[in-house]
N, C-alpha and C positions, 0 to 999 in steps of 0.2 A: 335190440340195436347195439347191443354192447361189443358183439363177435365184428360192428363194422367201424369200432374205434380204434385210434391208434393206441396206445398201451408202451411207448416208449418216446418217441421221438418227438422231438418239437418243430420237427418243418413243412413247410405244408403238405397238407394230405393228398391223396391224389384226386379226393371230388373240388376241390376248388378251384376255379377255371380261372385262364390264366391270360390277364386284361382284363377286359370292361365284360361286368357281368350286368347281360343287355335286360336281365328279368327288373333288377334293380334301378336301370336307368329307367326305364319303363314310369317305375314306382316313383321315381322323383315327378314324373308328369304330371301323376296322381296328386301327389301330395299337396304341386304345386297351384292346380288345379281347384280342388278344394278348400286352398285360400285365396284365391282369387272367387270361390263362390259365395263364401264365406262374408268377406268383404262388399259387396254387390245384393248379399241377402234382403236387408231392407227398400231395397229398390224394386229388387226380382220377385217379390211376393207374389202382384198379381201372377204371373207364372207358375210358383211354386204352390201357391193354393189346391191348384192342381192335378200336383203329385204329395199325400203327404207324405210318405216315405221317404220321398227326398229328402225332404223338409228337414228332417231330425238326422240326417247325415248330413247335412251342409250345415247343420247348426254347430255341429262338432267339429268344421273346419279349424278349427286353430291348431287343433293335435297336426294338422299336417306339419307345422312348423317343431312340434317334438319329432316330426317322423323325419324330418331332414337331418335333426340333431342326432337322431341315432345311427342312420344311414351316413352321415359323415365318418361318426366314431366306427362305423364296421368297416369303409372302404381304407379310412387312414388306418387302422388296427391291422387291416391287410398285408399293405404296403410297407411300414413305415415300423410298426409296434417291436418284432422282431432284431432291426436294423439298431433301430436306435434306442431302445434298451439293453440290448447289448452293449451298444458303444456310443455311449451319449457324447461325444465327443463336438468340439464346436462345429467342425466341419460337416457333420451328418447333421445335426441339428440347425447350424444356418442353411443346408439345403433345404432341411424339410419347411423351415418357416416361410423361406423366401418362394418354394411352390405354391403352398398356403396364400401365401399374398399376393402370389401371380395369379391365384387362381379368382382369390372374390373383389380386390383391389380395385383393377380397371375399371369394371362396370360400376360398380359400387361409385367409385370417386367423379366420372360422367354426371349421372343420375344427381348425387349430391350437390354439383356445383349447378346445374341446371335450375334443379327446385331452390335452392340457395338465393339464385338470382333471381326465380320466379316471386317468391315472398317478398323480396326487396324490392323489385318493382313493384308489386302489387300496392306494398306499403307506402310506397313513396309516391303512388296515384292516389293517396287516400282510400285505396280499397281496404276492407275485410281480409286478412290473409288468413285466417282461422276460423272459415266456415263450417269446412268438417270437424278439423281437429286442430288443440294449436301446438305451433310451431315457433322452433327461437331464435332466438334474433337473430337477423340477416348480417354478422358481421364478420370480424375476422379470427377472433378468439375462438366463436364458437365453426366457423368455416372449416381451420384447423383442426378442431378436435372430433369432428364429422369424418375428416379425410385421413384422421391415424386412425376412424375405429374405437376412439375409446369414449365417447360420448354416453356410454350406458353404465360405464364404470362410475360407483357411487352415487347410484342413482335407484330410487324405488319403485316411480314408474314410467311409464312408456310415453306418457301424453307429453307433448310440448318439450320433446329430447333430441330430437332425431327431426330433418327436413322431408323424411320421406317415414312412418308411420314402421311398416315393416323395418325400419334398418336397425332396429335395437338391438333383435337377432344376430343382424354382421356383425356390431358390437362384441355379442356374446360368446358366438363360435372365434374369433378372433382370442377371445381370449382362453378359448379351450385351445385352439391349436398352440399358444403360446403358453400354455400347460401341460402341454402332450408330451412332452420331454421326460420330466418327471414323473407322470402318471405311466410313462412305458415304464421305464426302471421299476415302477413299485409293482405295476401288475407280470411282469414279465417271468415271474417264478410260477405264474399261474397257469404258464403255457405246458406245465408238464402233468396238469390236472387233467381227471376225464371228461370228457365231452357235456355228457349231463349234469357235473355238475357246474360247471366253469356256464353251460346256457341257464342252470335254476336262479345263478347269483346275479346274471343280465339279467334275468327281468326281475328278478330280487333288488334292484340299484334302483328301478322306480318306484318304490315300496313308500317315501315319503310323499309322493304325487298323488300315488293311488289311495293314500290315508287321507289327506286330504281332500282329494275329488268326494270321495264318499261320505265323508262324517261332515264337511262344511259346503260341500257345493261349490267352491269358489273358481268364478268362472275365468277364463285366461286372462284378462286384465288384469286382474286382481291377485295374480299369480308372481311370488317371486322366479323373476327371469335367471336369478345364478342357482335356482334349485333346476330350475328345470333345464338348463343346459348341463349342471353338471350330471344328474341323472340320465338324461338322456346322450348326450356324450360316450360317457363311464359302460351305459349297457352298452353301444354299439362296441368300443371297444369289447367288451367280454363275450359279445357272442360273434364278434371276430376272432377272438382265441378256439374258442371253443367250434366252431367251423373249419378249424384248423386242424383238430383231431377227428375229423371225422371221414373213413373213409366214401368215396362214394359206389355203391352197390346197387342191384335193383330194389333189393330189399328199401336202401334209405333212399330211393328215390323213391319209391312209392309211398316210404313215408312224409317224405317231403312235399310230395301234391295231396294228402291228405290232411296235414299241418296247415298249409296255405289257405285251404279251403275252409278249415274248418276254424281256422284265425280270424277269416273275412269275416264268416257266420256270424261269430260270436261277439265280435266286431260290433255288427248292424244291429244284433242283439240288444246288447249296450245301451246304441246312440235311443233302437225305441224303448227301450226301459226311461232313459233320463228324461226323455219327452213326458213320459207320464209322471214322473215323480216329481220333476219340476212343476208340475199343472200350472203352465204355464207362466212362472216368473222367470223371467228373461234374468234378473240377476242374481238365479242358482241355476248349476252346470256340475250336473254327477259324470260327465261323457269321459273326463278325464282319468276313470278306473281301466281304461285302455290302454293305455302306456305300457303297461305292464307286459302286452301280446306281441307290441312292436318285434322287439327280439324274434319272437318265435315266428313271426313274419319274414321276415328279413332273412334268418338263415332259412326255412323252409326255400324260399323263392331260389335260393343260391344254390339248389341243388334238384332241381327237376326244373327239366323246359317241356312242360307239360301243364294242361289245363291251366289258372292262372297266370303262372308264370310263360305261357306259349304267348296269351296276349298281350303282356307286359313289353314282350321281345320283338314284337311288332316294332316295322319300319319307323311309321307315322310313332308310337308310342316313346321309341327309344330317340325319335330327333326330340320330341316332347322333354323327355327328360335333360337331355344337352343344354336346350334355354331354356332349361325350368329355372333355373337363380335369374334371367332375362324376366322371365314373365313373373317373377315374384315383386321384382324391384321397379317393372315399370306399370304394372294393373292400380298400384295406388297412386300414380303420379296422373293416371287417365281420371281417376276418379275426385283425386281432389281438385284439379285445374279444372273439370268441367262444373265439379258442383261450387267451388270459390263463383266463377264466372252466371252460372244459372242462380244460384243463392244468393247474390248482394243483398237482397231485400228479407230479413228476416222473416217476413208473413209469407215470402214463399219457399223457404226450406222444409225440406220433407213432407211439403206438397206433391200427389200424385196424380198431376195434371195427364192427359192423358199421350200431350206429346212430347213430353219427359219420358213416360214413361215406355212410348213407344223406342224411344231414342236408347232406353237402355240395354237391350239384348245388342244393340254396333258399341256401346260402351265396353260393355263385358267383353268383348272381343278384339276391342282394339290393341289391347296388348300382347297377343298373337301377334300379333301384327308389327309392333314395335320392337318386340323380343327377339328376334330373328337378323330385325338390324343392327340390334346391342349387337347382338352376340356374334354377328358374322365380322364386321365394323369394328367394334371394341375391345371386348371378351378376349376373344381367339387372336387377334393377331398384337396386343400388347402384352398378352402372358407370354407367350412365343417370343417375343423381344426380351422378356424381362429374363426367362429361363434361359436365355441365350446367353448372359453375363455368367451363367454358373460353369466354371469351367469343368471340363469332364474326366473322370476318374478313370485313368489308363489303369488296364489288367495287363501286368506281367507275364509275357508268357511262360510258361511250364518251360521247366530245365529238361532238355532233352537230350541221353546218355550218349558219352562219344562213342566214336568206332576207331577202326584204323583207316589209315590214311588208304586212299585208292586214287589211283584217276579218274577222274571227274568226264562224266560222259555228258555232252548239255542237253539240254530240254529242246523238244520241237514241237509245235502242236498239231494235236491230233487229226482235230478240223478247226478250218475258220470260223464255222458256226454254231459248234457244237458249247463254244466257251470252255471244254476244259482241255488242257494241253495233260498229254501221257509221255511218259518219260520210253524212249530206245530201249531194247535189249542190251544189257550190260553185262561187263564181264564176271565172270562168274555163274553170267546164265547158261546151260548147255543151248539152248537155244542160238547161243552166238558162237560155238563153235571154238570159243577158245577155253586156255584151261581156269579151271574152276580158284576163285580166290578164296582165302580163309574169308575174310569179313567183305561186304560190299556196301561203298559207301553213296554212290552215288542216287540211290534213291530216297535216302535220307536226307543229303546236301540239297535237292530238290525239292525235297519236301518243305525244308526250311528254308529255303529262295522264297517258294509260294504262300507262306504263312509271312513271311516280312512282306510280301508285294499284295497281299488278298487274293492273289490269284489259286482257282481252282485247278488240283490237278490228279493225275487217278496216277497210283505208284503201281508198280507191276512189283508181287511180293517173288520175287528170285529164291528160285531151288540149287540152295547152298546149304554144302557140309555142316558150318555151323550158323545158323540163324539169324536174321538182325532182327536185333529189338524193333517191334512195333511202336511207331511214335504212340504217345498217346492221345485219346479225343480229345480235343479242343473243345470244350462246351462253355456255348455262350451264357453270359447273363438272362437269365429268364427276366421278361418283363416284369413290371410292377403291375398289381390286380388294381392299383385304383385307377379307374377310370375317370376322367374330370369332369367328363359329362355326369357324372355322378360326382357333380358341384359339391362343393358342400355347401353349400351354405344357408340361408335360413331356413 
């Protein structure tokens, strides 16, 4: 693989596509998916009975929430790692934070003030408001610090922090993008390393995870939340770097859909290894030696649209990922307001009555359902307002070498429908029958008419004694690779 590395340069390579890489948005569906299974487990048993395979991959659901962590860190490393390591300047850096908060803010702060409210009435009917799990108190102190975000700051565990179970996460990523600054500066001299090893050291960043999953078993609750965001973070940035040096060829695409496949593999490996070594105590969880593949996931998928990665890119899969941060943040809002309301009576909690339980396969589903209105409603059209306060960064245009003075022939167009207007025969041309000028200016001055107006036009290049300088191309700003649908967030 090495003949398809770059070996000098630090800008992007030519495999890395350019926008939203759809295998990846795919992969948020996935992830989100699996914690919404994840969460629903103990309800879905009868079900999962069976299938036991399943079984031991939705038990491992919580890694999907490392798997957004790293898929954050490789789509912002894309975008943004280059930019603003270079020039940490406050103006690249208030843009990129103010994206960041366009991006997971909106629905985030919805969601929040809703269940916020829900608790507070509940409490103030005299109901139970922490059937499932508990939550704190419905006021304004804690309102506030739900709605910056920083509710998970100094804090060691997840129960009774957050009004909504999952939002510790938003917490956490909020705090990495509000690190990303610094962490580009520090990693940004690693962009002129080689590929292999700049990907050995990404999944070398969750080496603390993987030590622990293994030697203690300790299952995601019981996990510190700022290891695992920064580990996970940290690799996505580094095997954003290292994607960056990598040319794409046949050669690496075929390594690429044999990576993927053979990541999955080892993957489900894994989750049935932990099933057996746990022998069943639900509070030991070896699953977490996985982290470590994420990386090699993740770049593999970004470079073959083939097998794996063909159904990731899938219609249905890639709207999937769009409201995967929707369906993350509203599947536990389904599941606490219904078991608060069916559970007041402690003797029948985590009773498996039979029309309970029929009730919860529309359970599990109804956040599909709900995600689509976040996200069409909410999501999308307040980040869109928000990013509209950022003013936009005019490009200068290129200095374009004088000529001599000529008379000025005007512009006519060509067709009316064609959109682009072509400039007359001018002097100088033989074609027009007069005598030949030293320099000819006039499809030059046109040219820079239709660059100040946007207007398209085709120059006719005149066979003259001495030559006019050819303007030069105009090339636009390449898009940014991160995609938003490739949320980042929990």
């Amino acid at each position: 693989m090495s003949s398809d590395l770059r070996s000098g340069s630090a800008e992007p390579a030519v495999g890395i596509p350019r926008g939203e890489i759809r295998a990846l948005t795919g992969l948020r569906a996935v992830a989100a998916v699996w914690v919404v299974l994840l969460h629903f487990q103990r309800l879905l048993n009868p079900y999962l009975d069976q299938v036991p395979l399943l079984r031991s991959v939705i038990s491992a659901g919580w890694l999907g929430v490392d798997l957004f962590f790293a898929l954050s860190g490789f789509v912002i490393g894309l975008a943004y790692l280059e930019q603003v390591g270079r020039s940490p300047r406050p103006g690249a850096v208030g843009r990129f934070v103010l994206a960041r908060f366009a991006r997971v803010w909106p629905a985030w702060a919805v969601v929040t003030v809703l269940m916020g409210a829900w608790v507070w009435v509940v409490r103030k009917g005299g109901w139970n408001a922490d059937v499932l799990v508990p939550h704190p108190d419905a006021d304004v102190t804690q309102m506030l610090r739900q709605l910056s975000m920083t509710h998970m700051w100094g804090q060691d565990g997840f129960f009774g922090v957050s009004y909504v179970l999952p939002g510790w996460s938003i917490s956490a990523e909020w705090l990495a993008y509000l690190c990303f600054p610094l962490l580009a500066v520090c990693l940004r001299p690693l962009l002129h390393l080689p590929a292999p090893l700049v990907l050995a050291l990404s999944c070398l960043a969750s080496t603390p995870l993987v030590i622990t999953a293994f030697e203690q078993g300790v299952p995601d609750l019981a996990q510190n939340w700022m290891t695992r965001i920064a580990c996970g973070f940290v690799a996505g940035l580094l095997a954003a770097i290292a994607a960056k040096r990598i040319r794409r060829t046949e050669r690496t695409e075929s390594l690429a859909l044999a990576g993927s496949v053979l990541t999955v593999v080892l993957m489900v490996c894994v989750f049935m290894w932990n099933s057996w070594r746990r022998g069943g105590d639900l509070g030991l969880d070896y699953s977490g030696v996985v982290v470590c593949l994420i990386p090699l996931l993740i770049v593999s998928l970004s470079f073959t649209e083939r097998g794996l990665a063909s159904l990731l890119g899938r219609r249905t899969m890639v709207y999937g990922g769009r409201i995967s941060y929707c369906i993350y943040l509203t599947h536990f809002v389904v599941l606490d307001v219904v078991t608060t309301i069916v559970w007041q009576d402690p003797a029948k909690a985590w009773v498996p009555t039979p029309g309970f339980m029929l009730a919860v396969p529309a359970m599990a589903l109804a956040p599909f359902l709900l995600a689509p209105l976040l996200h069409h409603l909410v999501e999308e059209p307040a980040r869109a307002r928000i990013m509209a306060l950022v003013p936009k960064r005019r490009t200068a245009p290129r200095s374009v070498p004088s000529v001599a003075a000529a008379p000025e022939a005007p512009v006519v167009a060509d067709s009316p429908s064609s959109g682009v207007r072509r400039l007359p025969v001018t002097v100088g041309d033989p074609r027009s029958g007069a005598a030949p000028a030293a320099r000819v200016r006039e499809p030059r001055t046109a040219w820079l008419n239709a660059v100040s107006t946007g207007e398209r036009v085709a120059v006719p290049r005149p066979r003259v004694t001495h030559p006019v300088p050819v303007p030069p191309a105009t090339r636009g700003r390449s898009g940014r690779h991160e995609s938003e649908s490739v949320s980042s967030s929990a």
